[in-house]
TISE-406536 format. One line per 2 residues: number of its first residue (from 1); for each residue y, z, x of N, C-alpha, C, O. Coordinates in steps of 0.1 Angstrom, whole numbers. Last residue first. Example, Ala and Ser with C-alpha at 12.3 -4.5 7.8 and 13.67 -1.06 7.14 Angstrom:
2
2 = -22/71/128/-11/71/137/0/79/129/11/80/134  -57/78/132/-45/78/123/-33/78/132/-33/85/142 .
//
This chain:
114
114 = 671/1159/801/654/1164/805/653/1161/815/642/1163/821  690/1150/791/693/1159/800/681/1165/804/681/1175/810 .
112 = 682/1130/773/689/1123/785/688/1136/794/686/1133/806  678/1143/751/669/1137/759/669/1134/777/662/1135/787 .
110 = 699/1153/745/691/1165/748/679/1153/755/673/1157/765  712/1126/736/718/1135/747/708/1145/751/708/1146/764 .
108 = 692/1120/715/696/1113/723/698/1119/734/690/1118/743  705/1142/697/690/1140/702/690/1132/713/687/1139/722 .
106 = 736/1137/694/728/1151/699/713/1147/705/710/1149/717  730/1109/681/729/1114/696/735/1124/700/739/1123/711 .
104 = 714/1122/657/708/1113/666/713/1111/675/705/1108/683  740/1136/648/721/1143/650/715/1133/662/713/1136/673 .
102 = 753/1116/642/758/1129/649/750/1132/650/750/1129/662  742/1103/624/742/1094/634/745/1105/643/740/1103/654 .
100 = 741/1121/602/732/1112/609/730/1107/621/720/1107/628  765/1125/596/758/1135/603/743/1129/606/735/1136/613 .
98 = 772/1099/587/779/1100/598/771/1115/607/772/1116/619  758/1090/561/758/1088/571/761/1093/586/754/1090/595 .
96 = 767/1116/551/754/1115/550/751/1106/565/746/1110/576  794/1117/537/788/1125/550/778/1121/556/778/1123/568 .
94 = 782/1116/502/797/1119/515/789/1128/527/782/1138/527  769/1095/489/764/1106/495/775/1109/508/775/1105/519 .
92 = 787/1073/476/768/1078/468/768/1092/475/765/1102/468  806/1069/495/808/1072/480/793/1080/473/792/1090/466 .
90 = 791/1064/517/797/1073/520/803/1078/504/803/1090/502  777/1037/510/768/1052/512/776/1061/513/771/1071/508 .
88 = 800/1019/503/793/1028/495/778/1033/500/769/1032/492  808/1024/534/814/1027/521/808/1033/507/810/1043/501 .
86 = 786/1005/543/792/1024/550/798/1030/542/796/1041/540  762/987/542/771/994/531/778/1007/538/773/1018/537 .
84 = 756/966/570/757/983/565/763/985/554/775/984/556  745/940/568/759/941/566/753/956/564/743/957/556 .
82 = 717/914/584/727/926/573/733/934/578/730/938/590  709/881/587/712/893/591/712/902/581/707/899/570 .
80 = 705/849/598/701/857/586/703/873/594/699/875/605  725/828/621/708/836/617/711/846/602/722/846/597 .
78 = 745/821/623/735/807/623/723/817/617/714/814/609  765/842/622/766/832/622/753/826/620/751/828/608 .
76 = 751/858/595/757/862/609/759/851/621/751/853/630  747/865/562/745/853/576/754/860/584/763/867/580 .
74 = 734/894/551/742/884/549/739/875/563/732/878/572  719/919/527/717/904/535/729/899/534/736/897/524 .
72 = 731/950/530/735/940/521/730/928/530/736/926/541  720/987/532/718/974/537/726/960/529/726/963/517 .
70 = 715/1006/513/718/1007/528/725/995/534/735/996/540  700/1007/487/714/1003/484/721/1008/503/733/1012/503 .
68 = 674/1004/487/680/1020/485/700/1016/484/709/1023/481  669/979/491/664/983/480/671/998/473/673/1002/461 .
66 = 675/975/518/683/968/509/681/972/496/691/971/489  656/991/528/671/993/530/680/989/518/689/995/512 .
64 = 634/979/517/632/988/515/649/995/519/654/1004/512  635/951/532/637/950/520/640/968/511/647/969/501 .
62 = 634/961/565/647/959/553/648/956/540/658/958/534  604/967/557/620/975/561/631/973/559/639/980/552 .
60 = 597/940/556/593/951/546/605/964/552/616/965/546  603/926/580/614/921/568/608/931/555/614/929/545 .
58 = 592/938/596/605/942/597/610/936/585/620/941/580  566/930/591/570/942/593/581/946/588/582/954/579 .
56 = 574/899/598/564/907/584/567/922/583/572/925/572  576/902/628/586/897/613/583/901/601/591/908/595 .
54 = 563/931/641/562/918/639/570/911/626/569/915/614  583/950/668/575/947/650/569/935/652/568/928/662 .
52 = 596/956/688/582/954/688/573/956/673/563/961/669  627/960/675/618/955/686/605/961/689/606/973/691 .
50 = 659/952/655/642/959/656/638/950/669/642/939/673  684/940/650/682/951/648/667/961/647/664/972/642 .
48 = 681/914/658/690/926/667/686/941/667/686/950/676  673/903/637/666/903/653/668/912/661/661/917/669 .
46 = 690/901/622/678/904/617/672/910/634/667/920/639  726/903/637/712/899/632/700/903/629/698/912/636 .
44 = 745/923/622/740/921/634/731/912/627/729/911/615  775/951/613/764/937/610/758/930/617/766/926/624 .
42 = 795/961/620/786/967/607/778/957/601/774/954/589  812/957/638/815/947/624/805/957/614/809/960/603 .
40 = 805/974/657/820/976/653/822/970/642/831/974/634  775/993/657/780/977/657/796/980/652/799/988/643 .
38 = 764/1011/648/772/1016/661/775/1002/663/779/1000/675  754/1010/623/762/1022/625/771/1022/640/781/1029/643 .
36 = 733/995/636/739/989/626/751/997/625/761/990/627  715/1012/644/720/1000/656/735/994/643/745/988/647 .
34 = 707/1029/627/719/1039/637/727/1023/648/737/1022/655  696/1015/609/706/1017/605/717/1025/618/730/1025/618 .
32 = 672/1014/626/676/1001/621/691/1002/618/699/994/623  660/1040/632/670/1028/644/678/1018/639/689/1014/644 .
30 = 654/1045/605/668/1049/612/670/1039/622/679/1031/622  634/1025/600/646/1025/596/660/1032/598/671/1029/596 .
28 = 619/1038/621/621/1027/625/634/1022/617/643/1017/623  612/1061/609/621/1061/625/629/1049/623/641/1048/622 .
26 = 624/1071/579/608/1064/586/616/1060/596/627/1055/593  641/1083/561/630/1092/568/621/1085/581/614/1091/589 .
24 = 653/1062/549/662/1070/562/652/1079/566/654/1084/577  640/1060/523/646/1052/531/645/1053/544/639/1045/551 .
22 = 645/1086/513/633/1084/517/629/1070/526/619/1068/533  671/1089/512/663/1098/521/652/1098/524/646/1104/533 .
20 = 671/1073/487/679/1072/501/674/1077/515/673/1071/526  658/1088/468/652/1075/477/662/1066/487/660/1055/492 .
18 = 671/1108/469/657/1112/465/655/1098/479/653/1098/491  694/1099/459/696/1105/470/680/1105/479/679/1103/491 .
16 = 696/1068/444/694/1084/443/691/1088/459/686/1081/468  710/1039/460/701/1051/453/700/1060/451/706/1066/461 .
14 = 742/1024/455/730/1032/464/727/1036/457/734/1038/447  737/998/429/746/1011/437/735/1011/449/725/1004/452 .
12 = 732/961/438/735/971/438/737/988/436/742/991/446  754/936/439/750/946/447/745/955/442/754/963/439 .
10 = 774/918/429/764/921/419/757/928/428/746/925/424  798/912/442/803/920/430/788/920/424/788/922/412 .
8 = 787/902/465/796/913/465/793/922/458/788/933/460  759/884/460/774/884/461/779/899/461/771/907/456 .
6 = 731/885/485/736/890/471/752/889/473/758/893/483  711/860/495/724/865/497/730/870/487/736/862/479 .
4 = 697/838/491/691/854/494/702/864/497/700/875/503  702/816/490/699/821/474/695/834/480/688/841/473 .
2 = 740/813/506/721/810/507/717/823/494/723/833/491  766/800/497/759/812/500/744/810/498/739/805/488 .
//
């Protein structure tokens, strides 16, 4: 397991709600989580999941995911990635996720129909 890779069993909780939300307020970390949310594994590469950052950027975002208890670093074959917690966001805060993601393509869709 690479030294940046938190084990399982030492994760961890999600955050107060406070700084969950505060997490999930800044676009870019929604995208981050809605591309992660709509992956069937709940996991992707670093890379996958942002475009027109610069590395520096994006790896202050995910530390800030990882930080609220969103996010878990893990390898994705050859590259460095993360793992959605959907479980435990959905234990810390029932719903939270998923009317999220329900909002965002409601939004999405009202876009599309412009």
């Amino acid at each position: 397991m690479p030294p940046w890779e938190i084990p399982s069993d030492q994760l961890p909780p999600v955050a107060a709600v406070q700084k969950l939300l505060r997490a999930l307020a800044d676009p870019v970390r929604l995208e981050m989580v809605r591309r992660l949310a709509a992956d069937p594994a709940g996991e992707a590469p670093c890379s996958d999941l942002y475009e027109g950052l610069n590395k520096s950027t994006a790896t202050h975002h995910f530390k800030i995911l990882v930080e609220a208890g969103a996010f878990r670093p893990v390898m994705v074959g050859p590259s460095r990635g993360h793992r959605l917690r959907r479980d435990a966001l959905q234990e810390a805060a029932p719903g939270l996720l998923d009317a999220l993601m329900g909002a965002l393509a409601r939004q999405q869709d009202a876009r599309g129909a412009e």
